[in-house]
Structure formats: C-alpha cells, structure tokens
C-alpha positions in Angstrom: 4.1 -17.0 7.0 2.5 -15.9 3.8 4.3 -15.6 0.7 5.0 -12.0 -0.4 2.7 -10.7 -3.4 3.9 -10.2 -6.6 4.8 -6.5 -7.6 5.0 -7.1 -11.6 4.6 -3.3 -12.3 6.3 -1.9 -9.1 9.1 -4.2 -9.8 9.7 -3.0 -13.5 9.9 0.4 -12.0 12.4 -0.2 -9.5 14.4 -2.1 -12.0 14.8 0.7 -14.0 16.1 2.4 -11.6 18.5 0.6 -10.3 20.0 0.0 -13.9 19.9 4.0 -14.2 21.8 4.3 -11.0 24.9 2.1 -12.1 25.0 3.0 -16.0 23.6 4.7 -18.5 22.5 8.6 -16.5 24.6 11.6 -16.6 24.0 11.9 -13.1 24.3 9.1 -10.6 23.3 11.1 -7.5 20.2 12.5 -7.9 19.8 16.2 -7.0 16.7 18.9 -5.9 15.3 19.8 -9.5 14.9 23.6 -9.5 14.7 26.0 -12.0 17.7 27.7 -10.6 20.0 24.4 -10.5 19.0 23.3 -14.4 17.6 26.1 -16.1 17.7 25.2 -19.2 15.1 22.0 -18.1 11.5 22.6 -18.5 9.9 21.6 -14.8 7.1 19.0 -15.1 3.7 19.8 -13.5 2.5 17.6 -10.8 -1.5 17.9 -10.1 -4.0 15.6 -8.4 -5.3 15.4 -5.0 -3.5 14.0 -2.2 -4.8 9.9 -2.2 -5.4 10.3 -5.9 -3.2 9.5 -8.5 -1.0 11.7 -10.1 -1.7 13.6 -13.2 1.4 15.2 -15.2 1.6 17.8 -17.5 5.1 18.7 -19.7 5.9 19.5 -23.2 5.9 16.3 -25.7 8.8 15.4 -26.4 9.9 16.0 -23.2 14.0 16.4 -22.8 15.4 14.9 -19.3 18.4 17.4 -19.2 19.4 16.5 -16.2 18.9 13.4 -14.3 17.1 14.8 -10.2 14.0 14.8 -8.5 11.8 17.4 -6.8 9.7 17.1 -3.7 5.8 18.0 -4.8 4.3 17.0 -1.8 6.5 17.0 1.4 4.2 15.4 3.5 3.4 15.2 7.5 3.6 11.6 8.4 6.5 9.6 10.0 9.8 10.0 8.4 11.4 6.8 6.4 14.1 4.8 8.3 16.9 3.0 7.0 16.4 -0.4 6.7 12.7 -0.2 7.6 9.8 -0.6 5.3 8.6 1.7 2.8 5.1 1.6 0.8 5.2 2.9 -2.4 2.2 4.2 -5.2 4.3 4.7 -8.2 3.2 6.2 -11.7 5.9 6.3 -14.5 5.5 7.6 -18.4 7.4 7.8 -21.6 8.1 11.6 -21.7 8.4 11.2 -25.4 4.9 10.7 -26.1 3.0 10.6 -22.4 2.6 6.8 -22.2 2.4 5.2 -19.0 5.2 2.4 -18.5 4.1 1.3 -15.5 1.5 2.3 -12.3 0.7 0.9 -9.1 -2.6 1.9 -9.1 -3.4 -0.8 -11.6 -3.0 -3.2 -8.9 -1.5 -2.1 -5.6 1.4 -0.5 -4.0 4.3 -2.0 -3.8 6.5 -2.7 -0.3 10.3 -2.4 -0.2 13.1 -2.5 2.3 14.3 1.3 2.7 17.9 0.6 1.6 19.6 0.8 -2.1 19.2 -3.1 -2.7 15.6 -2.9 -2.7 14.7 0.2 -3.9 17.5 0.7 -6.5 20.1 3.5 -5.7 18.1 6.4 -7.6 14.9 6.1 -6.0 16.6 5.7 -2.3 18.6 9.0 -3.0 15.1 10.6 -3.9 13.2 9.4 -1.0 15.9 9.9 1.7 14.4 12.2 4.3 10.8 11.5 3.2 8.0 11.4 5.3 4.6 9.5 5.0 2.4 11.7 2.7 5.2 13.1 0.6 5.0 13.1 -3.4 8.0 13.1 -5.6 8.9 13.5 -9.1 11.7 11.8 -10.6 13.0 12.7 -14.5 15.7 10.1 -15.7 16.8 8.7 -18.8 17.0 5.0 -19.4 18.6 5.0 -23.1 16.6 7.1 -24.8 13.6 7.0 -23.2 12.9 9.9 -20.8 11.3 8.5 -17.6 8.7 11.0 -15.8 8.3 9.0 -12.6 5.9 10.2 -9.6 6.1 8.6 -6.2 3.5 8.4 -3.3 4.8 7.7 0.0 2.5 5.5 2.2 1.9 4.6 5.7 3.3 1.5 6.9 1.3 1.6 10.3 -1.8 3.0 11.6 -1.8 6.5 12.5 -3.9 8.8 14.3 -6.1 9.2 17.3 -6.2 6.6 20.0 -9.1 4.7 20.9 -10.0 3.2 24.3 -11.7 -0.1 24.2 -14.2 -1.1 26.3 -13.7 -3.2 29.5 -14.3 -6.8 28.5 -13.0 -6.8 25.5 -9.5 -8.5 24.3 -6.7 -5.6 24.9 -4.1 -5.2 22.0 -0.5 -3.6 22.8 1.2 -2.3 20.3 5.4 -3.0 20.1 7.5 0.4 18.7 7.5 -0.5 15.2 3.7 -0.7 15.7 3.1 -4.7 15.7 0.1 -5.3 17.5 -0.2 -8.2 20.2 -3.4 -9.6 21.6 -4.4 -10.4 25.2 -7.7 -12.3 25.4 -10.1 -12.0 28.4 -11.5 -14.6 30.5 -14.4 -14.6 29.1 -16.8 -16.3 26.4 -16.6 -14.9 23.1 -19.3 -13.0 21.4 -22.1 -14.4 18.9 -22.2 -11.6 17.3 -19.5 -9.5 14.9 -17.5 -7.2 17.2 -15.9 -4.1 14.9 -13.7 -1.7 17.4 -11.4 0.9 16.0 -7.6 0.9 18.2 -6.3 4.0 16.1 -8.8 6.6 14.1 -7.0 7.0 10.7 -7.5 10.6 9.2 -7.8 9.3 5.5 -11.3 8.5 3.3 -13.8 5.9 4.4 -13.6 2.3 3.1 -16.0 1.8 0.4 -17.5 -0.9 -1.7 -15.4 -2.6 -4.5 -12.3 -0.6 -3.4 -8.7 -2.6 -2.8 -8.2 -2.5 0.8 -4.1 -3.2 1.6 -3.7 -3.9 5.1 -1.6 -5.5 7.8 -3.2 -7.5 10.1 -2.5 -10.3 13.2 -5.0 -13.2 13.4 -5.7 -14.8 16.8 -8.4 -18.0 17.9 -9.9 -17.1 20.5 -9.9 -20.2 22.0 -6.5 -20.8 22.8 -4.8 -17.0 22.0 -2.5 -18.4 19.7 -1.7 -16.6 17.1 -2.7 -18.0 13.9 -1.1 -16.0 11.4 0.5 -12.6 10.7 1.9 -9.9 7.8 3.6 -8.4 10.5 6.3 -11.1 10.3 9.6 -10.3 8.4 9.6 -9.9 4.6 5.8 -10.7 4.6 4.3 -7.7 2.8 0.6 -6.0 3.4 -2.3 -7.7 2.0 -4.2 -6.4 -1.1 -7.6 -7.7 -1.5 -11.1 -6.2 -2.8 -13.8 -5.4 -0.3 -17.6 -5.8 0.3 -17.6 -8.3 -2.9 -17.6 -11.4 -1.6 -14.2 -12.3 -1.7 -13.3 -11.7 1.5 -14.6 -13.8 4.7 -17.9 -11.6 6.0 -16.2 -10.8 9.2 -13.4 -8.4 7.0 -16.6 -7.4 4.2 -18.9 -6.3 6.9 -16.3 -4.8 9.7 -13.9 -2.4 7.5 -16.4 -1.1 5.8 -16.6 2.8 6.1 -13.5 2.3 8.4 -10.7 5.2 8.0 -7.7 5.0 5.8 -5.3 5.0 8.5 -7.3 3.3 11.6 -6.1 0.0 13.0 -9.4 -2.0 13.5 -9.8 -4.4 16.1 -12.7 -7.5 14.3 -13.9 -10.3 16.4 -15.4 -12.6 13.8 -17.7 -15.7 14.8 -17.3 -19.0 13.5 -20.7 -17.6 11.0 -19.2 -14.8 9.6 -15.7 -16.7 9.5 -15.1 -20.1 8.2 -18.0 -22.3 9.7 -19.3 -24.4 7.1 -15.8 -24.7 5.2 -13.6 -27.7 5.7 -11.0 -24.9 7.3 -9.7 -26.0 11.4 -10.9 -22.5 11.8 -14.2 -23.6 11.4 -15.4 -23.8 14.9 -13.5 -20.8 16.2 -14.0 -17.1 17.1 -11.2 -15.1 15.4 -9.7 -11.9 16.7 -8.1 -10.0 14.1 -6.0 -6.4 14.4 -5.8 -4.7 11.2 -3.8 -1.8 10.2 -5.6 -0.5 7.2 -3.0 1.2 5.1 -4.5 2.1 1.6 -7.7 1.8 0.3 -8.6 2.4 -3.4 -10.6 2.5 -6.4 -8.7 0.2 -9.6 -8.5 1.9 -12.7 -7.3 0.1 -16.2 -4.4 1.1 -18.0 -6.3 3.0 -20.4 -7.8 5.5 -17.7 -4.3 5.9 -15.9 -3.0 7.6 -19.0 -2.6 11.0 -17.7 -3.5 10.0 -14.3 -6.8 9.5 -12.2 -9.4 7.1 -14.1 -13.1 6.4 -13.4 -13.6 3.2 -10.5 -13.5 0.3 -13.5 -13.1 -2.7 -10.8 -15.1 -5.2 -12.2 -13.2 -4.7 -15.9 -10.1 -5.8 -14.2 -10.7 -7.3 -10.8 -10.8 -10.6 -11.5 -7.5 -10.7 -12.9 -5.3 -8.8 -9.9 -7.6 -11.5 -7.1 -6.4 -14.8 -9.1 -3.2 -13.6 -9.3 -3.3 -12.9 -5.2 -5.0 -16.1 -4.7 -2.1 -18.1 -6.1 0.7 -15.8 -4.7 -0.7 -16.1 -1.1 -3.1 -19.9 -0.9 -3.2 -19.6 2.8 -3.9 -15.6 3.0 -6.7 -16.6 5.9 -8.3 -13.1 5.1 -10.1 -15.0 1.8 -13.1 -16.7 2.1 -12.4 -19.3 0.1 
C-alpha cells in the first residue's frame, strides 16, 4: 500500500475550518450567500475558466458579515457521497488585503473522506449536494482575519465515453465505485508500448511538464498478480510531473496527450519499465489501468496571488517531486 501524500497547504485549509466550525464564527451552519439573505454583505466575484484556477475580486478590506457559502459553479459530474472520497482544488485569501493563505494549485489537490472528520464541519456543510465540476465560495472569519475560500470539486474516477478494446488484449472490469480489475490473455506480451484508452475523458489533453494526479492498478503480466494499487483504502491519487523524466517511459510516453478524465489502459515492456534497474520488476511486462484525474500546469505563490499564473514548473518542481519521493519510496510509477 503506498503511503498517502502529504497535503501541507490543503491541510492548513481544512484546519481552519474545522476550528471555525466549533468556535470562533457567528454562524456554525453555513447558509446560501445571497444578496437577499445578507444584504448588507458585499458578494465576492468569482471568475476564471472551468480547470483554471480561481480569480477573485471584492472590496479591500473585505468585511465577512455573515459566515455562508455560494455555489459559483454547480457542476454536471457525479454527486458527492457520504463517506466516499472527495478531491478537492482549494484557493484561500486574507480578505483584508488579497493575500493568498493557502492554494492547491501550488502543489496538488488534496483527497478527503466526505464526512465532517475529514473535511472539517464548514466545508462538508458547503459541499453537501455537490457534484463533480461544481465551484464554491466560502466567506468565514477565523479571528479577525476574513477567509475568502474557493473550492473546485474533482473527479474521483474516470468519466466519459466507453471504449472497446481490441480482441487480444488484457480485458479490465470495472467494480461500482469504479476500481478497475485486470484479466490477462493467454497470450505473450507485446515488445512494444501498448497505450489503449478504457474511458474517453472530456477534459484538456496531457501536456508536457504538467502534474498528472492519477489512480492507477499495476499488474505483471507474468503471473496477473497485482503488484500495487491507489485504489486501496485511505491510499490517495498519485501526483507526479509528466514527460520530464521522472516518471518510468512507459507513463511519460503513454499519457501523453491523453484526456483529463480518460482511464488509460499501458502495457509497458521491461524497456520502457524498469529493465536495467535493480527493481524484481525488471524482467517483467507491466499492465497498468490509470484513471487520470487532474492534470495541470504549477504555478508559484507569487503568480497565484489573484489567481491563474504563467506554467513556472521548473521554478518549483523540484521541490513538490522530493517531497513525493520521500512521502511514497515505493510509488512504482517513478523511475527511480
């Protein structure tokens, strides 16, 4: 099982809110923010493109009035459960003077349990009801700091249009929360990289230097064992940056231009795998099934102020991969 990332930024977020929840807010139920409900509250202005991050716009100081939140984006994806998981993009500021307190999109989003004890009781009351693709703004006070907070709901699963695979090749079934099983033919593997989309995602392409977060199952083809897996219980998605060399060729080469969305069948020869490493993999033909749930451009801390930055990977890349690298030693997605 591999460890679960750390979500330093997320985390600080979350905490926040879960302190408001239980002390310290003049509301602990968190309402539909309309002009009509607190009119004496000037509304904060959400922009930026659905994918993107947010950009925000309000009067400096801004005043929280009234603790609530306000659905910018409702969104057309599955609805949260209870108790399942959620994936979250989440961009807070100081509405005193526009500074960012924390983002997401300096690193990458951040994986909960749907349910107060993970998410903190104010942002479970604002999400409840939510579907994939919704945005929402949160305004809270935590002491005296006015909290503008804007949430992204993501997918937890690939979505979209089903693929058939071609006879011949191994045949993946897919459980009802989407976990994906493999049945291997009788049959020698390929030499050769094999890339089939499962599910054609309707989100951007994969591109170069982006952060790709993904579930995925790993099978050897020699046996069909299953080898590792992020589907397992409290084992959050993968975040690593593509077509850079970090990951093994097999991932670099077969997501590329893949859709946000898609769930991606890769069987990876021992060349384009681990062969010339000291890994036991090194000999075998890997099957992987990966759900690719996000896929993004980093921007530094000074570019999220406001919102959307310029791609500035390689000024903080190498950072955000060490820090993956000793969260998750055995991630068998690295190349290392």
């Amino acid at each position: 099982m591999l460890p679960r990332r750390p979500r330093l930024l997320a985390a600080a977020v979350a905490g926040w809110l879960a302190v408001a929840a239980v002390g310290g807010c003049s509301s602990p139920l968190l309402e539909e923010l309309t002009p009509s409900s607190v009119p004496s509250q000037v509304p904060v202005e959400v922009s930026g493109a659905e994918g993107e991050p947010p950009v925000v716009d309000y009067p400096q100081p801004y005043e929280v009035v009234r603790s609530g939140s306000r659905t910018v984006r409702p969104g057309a994806g599955e609805p949260i459960e209870d108790g399942g998981p959620v994936l979250l993009h989440m961009y807070a500021e100081d509405g005193r003077d526009g500074s960012v307190i924390s983002s997401t999109y300096l690193d990458a989003p951040a994986w909960y349990t749907f349910e107060p004890e993970s998410l903190g009781q104010n942002l479970y009351d604002s999400l409840r009801g939510k579907r994939v693709g919704a945005r929402v703004l949160v305004v809270e006070k935590d002491g005296d700091v006015p909290v503008v907070l804007v949430v992204d709901v993501l997918p937890t699963r690939a979505s979209g249009t089903t693929v058939e695979a071609p006879e011949g090749l191994p045949r993946v079934v897919r459980d009802l929360d989407g976990s994906p099983s493999v049945r291997l033919p009788d049959a020698e593997p390929p030499d050769e990289l094999l890339v089939q989309p499962l599910v054609r995602g309707s989100g951007p392409q994969v591109d170069i230097g982006q952060v790709v977060t993904a579930r995925y199952v790993l099978v050897r083809w020699s046996d069909g064992a299953v080898v590792d897996s992020s589907w397992d219980p409290d084992v959050a998605p993968q975040s690593a940056t593509i077509g850079i060399g970090r990951l093994i060729e097999g991932w670099d080469q077969g997501l590329l231009e893949q859709s946000v969305g898609s769930q991606v069948m890769l069987v990876v020869p021992p060349q384009l795998g681990y062969g010339g490493t000291g890994s036991e993999l090194a000999d075998e033909t890997l099957v992987y099934v990966v759900d690719i749930l996000d896929a993004r451009y980093q921007v530094t801390e000074e570019a999220s102020e406001g919102g959307a930055g310029e791609d500035t990977t390689d000024e903080i890349d190498e950072p955000v991969e060490e820090a993956s690298r000793a969260a998750a030693p055995d991630d068998p997605t690295t190349g290392g």
